[in-house]
N, C-alpha and C positions, 0 to 999 in steps of 0.2 A: 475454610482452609481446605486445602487440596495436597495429600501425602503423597507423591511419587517416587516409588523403590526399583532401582533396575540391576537387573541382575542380567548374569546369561554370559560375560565376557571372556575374554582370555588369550592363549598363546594359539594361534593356529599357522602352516604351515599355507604358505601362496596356493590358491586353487582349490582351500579345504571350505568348509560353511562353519557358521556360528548361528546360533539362535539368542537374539537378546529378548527380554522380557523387561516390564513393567508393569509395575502391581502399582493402580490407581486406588485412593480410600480417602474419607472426609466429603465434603461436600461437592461431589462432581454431577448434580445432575444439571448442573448448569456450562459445563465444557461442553465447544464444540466440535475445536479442533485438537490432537494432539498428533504431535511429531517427534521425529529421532533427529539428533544433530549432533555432529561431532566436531571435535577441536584438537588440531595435529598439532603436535609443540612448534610454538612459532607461531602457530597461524592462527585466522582467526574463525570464531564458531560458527559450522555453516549447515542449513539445514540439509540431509539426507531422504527424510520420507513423511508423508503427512496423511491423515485419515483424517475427514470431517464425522460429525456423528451421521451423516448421511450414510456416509460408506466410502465416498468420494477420496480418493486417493492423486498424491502426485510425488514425484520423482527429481531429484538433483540429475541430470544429462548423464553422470558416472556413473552412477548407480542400477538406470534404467535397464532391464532385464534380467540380473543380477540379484536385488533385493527384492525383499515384498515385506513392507507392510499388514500386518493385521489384527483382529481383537478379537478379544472373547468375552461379550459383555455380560456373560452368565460369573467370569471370575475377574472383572472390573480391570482384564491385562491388555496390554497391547503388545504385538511383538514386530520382531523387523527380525526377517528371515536373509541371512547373510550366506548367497552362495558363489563360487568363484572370488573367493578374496584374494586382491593384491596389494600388495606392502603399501600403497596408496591410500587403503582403507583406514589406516592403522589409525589410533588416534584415541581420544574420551569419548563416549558416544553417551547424549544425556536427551533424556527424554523431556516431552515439555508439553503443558496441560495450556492449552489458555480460553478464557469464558468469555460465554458469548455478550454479554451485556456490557461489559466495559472493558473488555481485553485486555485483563488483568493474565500475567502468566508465572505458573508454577514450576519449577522444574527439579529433576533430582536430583540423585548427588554426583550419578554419572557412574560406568564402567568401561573399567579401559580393554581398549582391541589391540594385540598386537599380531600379526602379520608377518612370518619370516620370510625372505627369499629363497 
């Protein structure tokens, strides 16, 4: 099993940055991918930003130049660096583990972004 905790979310004002985190633990030495995705009320859950255990990174089109993506494998996190946010952003942003031998995916419980104009 694979425990994924995110944290990092909140109230911020159009234009401000956020730092979300994810604290991975249980059996991850076998993920290869993990990603941030989010879900605006209404809509449906769409990925935002992806790192392979390579390093290999990619991007939703909105988000490119704006976010990053990254990890700290000495403290098992990942994060998604949120700058110039717009009320578009807004949404549950949930992080998500999945392995590489049978693309089984884990995911957490989600923290909410909100975004003022």
């Amino acid at each position: 099993q694979v425990q994924l905790v995110e944290s990092g979310g909140g109230l911020v004002q159009a234009g401000g940055s956020l730092r979300l985190s994810c604290a991975v633990s249980g059996r991850i030495f076998n993920i290869n991918v993990m990603g941030w995705y989010r879900q605006a009320p209404g809509a449906q859950r769409e990925l935002v930003a992806a790192i392979t255990r390579g390093g290999s990174t990619n991007y939703a089109e909105s988000v490119k130049g704006r976010f990053t993506i990254s990890r700290d494998n000495a403290k098992n996190t990942r994060y998604l660096q949120m700058n110039r946010l717009k009320p578009e952003d807004a949404g549950v942003y949930y992080c998500k583990a999945r392995r590489a031998n049978d693309h089984v995916e884990y995911w957490g419980q989600g923290t909410q972004v909100t975004v003022s104009s």
